[in-house]
C-alpha positions as CSV (number, residue, x, y, z in Angstrom):
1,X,42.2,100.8,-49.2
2,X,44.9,101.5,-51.1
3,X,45.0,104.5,-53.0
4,X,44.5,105.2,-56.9
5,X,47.5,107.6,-57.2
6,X,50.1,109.1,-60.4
7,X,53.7,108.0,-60.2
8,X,55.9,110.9,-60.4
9,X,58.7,109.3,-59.9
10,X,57.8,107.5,-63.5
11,X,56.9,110.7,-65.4
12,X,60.5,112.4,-65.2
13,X,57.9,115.7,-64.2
14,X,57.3,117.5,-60.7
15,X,53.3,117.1,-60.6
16,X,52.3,119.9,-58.1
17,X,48.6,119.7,-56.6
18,X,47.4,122.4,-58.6
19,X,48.4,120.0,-61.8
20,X,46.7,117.3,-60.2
21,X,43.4,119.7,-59.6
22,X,43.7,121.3,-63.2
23,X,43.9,117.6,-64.9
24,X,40.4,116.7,-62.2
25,X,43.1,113.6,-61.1
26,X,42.7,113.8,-57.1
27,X,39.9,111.1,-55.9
28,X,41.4,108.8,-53.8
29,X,40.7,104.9,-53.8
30,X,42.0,101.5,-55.8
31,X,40.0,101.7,-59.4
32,X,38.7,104.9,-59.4
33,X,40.4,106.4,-62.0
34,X,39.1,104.9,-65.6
35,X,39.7,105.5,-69.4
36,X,37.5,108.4,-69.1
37,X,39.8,109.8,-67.2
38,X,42.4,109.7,-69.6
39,X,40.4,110.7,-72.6
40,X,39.8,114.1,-70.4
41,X,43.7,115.2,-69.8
42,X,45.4,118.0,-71.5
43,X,46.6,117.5,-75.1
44,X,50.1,115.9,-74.8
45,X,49.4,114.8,-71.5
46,X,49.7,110.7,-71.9
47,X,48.7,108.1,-69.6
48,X,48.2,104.4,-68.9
49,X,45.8,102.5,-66.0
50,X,46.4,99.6,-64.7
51,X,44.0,98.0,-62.3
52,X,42.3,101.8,-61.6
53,X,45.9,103.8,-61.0
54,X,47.3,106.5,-63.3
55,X,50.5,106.5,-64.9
56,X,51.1,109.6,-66.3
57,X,53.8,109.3,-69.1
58,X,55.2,113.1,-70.3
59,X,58.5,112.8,-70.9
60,X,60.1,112.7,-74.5
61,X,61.6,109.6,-76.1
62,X,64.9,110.0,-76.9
63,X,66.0,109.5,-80.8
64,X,67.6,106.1,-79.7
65,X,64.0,105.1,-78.6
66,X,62.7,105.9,-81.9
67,X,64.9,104.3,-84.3
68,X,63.9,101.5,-81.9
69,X,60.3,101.8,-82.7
70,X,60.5,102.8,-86.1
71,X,63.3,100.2,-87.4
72,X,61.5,96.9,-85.5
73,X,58.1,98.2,-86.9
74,X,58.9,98.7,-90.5
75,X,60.3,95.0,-90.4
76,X,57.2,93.6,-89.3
77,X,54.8,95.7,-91.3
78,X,57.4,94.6,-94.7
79,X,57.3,90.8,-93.4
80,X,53.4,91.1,-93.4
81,X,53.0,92.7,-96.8
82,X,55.4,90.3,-98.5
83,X,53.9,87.5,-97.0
84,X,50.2,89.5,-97.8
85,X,49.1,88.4,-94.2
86,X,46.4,89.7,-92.0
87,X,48.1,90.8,-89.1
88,X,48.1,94.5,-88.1
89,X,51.6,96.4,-86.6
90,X,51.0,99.8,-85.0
91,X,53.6,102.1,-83.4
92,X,52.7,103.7,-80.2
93,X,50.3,105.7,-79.6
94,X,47.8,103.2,-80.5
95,X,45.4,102.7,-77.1
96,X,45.1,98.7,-75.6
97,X,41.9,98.0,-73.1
98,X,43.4,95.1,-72.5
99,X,41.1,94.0,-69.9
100,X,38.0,95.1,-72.2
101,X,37.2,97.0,-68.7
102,X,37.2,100.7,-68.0
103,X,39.9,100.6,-65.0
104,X,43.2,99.4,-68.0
105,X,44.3,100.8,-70.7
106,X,48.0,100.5,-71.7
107,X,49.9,101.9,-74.3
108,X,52.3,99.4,-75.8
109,X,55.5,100.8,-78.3
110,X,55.0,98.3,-80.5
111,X,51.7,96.2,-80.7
112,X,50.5,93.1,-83.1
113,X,47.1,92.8,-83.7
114,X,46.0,89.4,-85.8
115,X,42.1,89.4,-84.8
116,X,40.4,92.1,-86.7
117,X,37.5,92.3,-84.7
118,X,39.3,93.2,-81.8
119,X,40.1,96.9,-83.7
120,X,37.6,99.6,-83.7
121,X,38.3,103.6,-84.5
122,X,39.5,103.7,-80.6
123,X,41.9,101.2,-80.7
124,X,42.5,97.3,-79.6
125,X,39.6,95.7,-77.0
126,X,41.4,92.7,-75.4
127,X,45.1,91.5,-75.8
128,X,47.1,91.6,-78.9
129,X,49.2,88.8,-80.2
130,X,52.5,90.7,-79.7
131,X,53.3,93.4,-77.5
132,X,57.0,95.1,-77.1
133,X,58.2,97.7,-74.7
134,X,61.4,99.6,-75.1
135,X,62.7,100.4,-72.0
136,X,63.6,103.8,-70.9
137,X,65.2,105.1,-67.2
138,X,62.1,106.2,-66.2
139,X,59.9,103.2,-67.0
140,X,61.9,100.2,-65.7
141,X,60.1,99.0,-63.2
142,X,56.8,99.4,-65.2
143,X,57.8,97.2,-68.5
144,X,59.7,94.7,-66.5
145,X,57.0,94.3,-63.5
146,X,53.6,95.8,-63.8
147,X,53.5,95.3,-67.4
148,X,55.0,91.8,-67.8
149,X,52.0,90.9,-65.1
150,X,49.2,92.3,-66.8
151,X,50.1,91.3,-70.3
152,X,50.7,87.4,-69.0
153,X,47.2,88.1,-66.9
154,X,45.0,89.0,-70.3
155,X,46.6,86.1,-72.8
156,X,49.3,88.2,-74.7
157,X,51.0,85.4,-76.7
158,X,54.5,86.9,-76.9
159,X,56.4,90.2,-75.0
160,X,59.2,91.8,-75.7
161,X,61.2,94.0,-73.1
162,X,64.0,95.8,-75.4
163,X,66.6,97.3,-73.1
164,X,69.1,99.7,-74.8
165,X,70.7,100.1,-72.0
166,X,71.9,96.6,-71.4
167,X,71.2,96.0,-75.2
168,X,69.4,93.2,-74.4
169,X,66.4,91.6,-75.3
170,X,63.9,89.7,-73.0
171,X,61.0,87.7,-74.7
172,X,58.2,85.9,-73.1
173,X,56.2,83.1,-75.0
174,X,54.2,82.3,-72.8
175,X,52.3,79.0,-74.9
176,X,56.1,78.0,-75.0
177,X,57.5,78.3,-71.6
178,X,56.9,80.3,-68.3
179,X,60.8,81.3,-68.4
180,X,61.7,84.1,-70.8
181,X,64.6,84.2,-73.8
182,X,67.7,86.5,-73.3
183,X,68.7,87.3,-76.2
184,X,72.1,90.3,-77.2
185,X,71.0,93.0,-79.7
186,X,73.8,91.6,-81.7
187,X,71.7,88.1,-82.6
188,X,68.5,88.1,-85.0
189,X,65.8,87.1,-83.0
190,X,63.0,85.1,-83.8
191,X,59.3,86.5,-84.1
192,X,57.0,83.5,-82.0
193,X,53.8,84.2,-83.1
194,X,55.2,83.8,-86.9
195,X,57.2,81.2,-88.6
196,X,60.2,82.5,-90.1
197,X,60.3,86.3,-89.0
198,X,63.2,87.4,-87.8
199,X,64.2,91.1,-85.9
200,X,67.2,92.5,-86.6
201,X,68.1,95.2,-83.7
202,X,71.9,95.6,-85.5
203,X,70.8,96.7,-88.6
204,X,67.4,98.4,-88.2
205,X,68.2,100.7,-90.9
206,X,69.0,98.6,-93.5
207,X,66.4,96.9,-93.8
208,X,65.2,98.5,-97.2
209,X,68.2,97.3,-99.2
210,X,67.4,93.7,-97.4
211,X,63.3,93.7,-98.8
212,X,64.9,94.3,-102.4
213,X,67.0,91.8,-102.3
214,X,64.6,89.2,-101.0
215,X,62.0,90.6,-103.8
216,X,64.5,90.0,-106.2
217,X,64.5,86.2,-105.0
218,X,60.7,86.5,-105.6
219,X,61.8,87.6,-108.7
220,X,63.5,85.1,-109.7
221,X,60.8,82.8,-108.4
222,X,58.2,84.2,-110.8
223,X,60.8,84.3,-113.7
224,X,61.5,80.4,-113.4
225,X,57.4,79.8,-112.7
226,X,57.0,81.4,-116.5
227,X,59.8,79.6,-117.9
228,X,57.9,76.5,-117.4
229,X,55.5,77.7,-120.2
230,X,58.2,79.5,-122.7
231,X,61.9,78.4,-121.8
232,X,63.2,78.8,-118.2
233,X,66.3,80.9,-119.1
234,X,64.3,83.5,-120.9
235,X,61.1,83.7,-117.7
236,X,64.6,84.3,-115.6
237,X,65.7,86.7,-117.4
238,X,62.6,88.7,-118.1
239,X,61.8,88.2,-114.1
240,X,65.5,90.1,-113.1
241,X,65.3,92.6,-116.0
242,X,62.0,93.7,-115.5
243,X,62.2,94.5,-111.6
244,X,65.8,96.1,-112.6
245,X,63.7,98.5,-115.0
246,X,61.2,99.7,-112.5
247,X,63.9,100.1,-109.9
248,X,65.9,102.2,-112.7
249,X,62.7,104.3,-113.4
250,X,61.9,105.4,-109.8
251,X,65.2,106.0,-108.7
252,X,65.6,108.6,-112.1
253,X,62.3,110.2,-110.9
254,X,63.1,110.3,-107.4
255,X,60.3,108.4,-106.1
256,X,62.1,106.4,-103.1
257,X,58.4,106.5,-101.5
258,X,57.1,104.2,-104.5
259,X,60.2,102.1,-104.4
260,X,60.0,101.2,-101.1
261,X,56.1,100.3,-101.2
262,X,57.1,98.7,-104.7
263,X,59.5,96.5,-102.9
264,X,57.2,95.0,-99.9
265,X,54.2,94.9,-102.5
266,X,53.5,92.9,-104.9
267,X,50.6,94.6,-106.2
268,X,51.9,98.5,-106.1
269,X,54.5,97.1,-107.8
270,X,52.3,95.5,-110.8
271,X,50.5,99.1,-111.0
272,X,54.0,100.6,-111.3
273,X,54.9,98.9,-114.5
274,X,51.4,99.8,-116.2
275,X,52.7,103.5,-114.9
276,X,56.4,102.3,-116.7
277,X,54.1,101.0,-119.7
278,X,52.2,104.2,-120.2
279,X,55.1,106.7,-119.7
280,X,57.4,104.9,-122.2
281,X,54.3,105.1,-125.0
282,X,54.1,108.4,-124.2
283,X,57.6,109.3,-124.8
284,X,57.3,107.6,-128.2
């Protein structure tokens, strides 16, 4: 019988036996190790189980890792509030028992969530609709092996293996095809599970000044919609200079926090303007 054991060589750590004793992680035996397990290690001790064997993950992620994380998962989360959808993005740590067993539970960098009822205050219970990895030295093998065969195994829709190193990006869409996409960090790559979401690994930090430009198309949209009723030009003109206003107030009273909610959210941004409204009487 094969044994339930923690991969060293995928923790960038020397796990002595004592370590092993201290974190109660020494029974021997294929899927005898379960999420209780986990739940009991040390604070900042992190871990993943697949199929009843430990992977203890301790080392840091670099800051390329997390411009990574952060960038592609502010673009989703701004795509889903513009579009007002129901879908749920969360950044690792967020715990997947992907197998609604006690024996898995992964810990994606990036997971999609559309079903609802699948969240509960411990995390996802079965397989999300999107799942990427970014790929560090020490987990290679996991996110392009162990990983990519579990997450096929429980219905994930679509996975994403992003490799910094080779700046590369493999995506599996597995209602599609049972080959995967290559795509170069260099090309804006398209989201499956969505329609017309794109990810944009070149620019990950710009995407801010790209949300206000597409909210002034929206904008526009609503300036032309109201024009119908009292003269197109003027609803056009009123739709630009009103979102130029807002813009114009919370950059003066430094409140880049509002203004980039504003710019993703329709309805923050309509509270704003009574906030504009009340201000300017009160200056009066």
């Amino acid at each position: 019988m094969e044994a339930a054991r923690i991969r060293e060589e995928e923790t960038g750590m020397d796990l002595t036996e004592n370590d092993l004793v201290r974190m109660g992680l020494t029974r021997k035996g294929k899927w005898q190790y379960t999420v209780a397990d986990i739940e009991a290690l040390p604070e900042g001790v992190r871990a993943e189980l697949i199929d009843g064997e430990l992977f203890v993950r301790m080392e840091t992620p670099t800051v390329n890792h997390q411009d990574i994380l952060m960038g592609l998962s502010f673009q989703i989360e701004a795509y889903i509030q513009r579009k007002k959808g129901s879908c749920h993005v969360y950044p690792a740590p967020l715990g997947v028992r992907i197998k609604k067993d006690i024996h898995n539970y992964v810990e994606p960098d990036i997971t999609l969530i559309c079903d609802s009822e699948k969240l509960d205050r411990k995390g996802c219970y079965g397989a999300p609709d999107l799942v990427i990895e970014i790929v560090s030295p020490s987990n290679r093998k996991m996110d392009y092996v162990r990983k990519l065969a579990l997450y096929r195994e429980t219905g994930v829709r679509e996975y994403w293996i992003v490799d910094p190193k080779h700046r590369q990006v493999t995506v599996y869409e597995w209602e599609q095809s049972d080959q995967p996409a290559l795509h170069p960090f260099s090309e804006r790559i398209k989201v499956g599970v969505y329609d017309d979401l794109y990810l944009d690994l070149e620019n990950l930090h710009g995407t801010l000044e790209e949300v206000l430009v597409d909210e002034r198309q929206v904008s526009r949209a609503e300036g032309h919609a109201e024009g119908r009723a009292e003269g197109r030009a003027e609803g056009f003109v009123e739709g630009e200079a009103r979102f130029a206003e807002l813009t114009a107030f919370l950059l003066q009273a430094g409140r880049m926090d509002d203004l980039s909610r504003a710019a993703i959210d329709l309805e923050y941004r309509n509270e704003l303007y009574r906030q504009m409204d009340g201000f300017g009487k009160r200056q009066m």
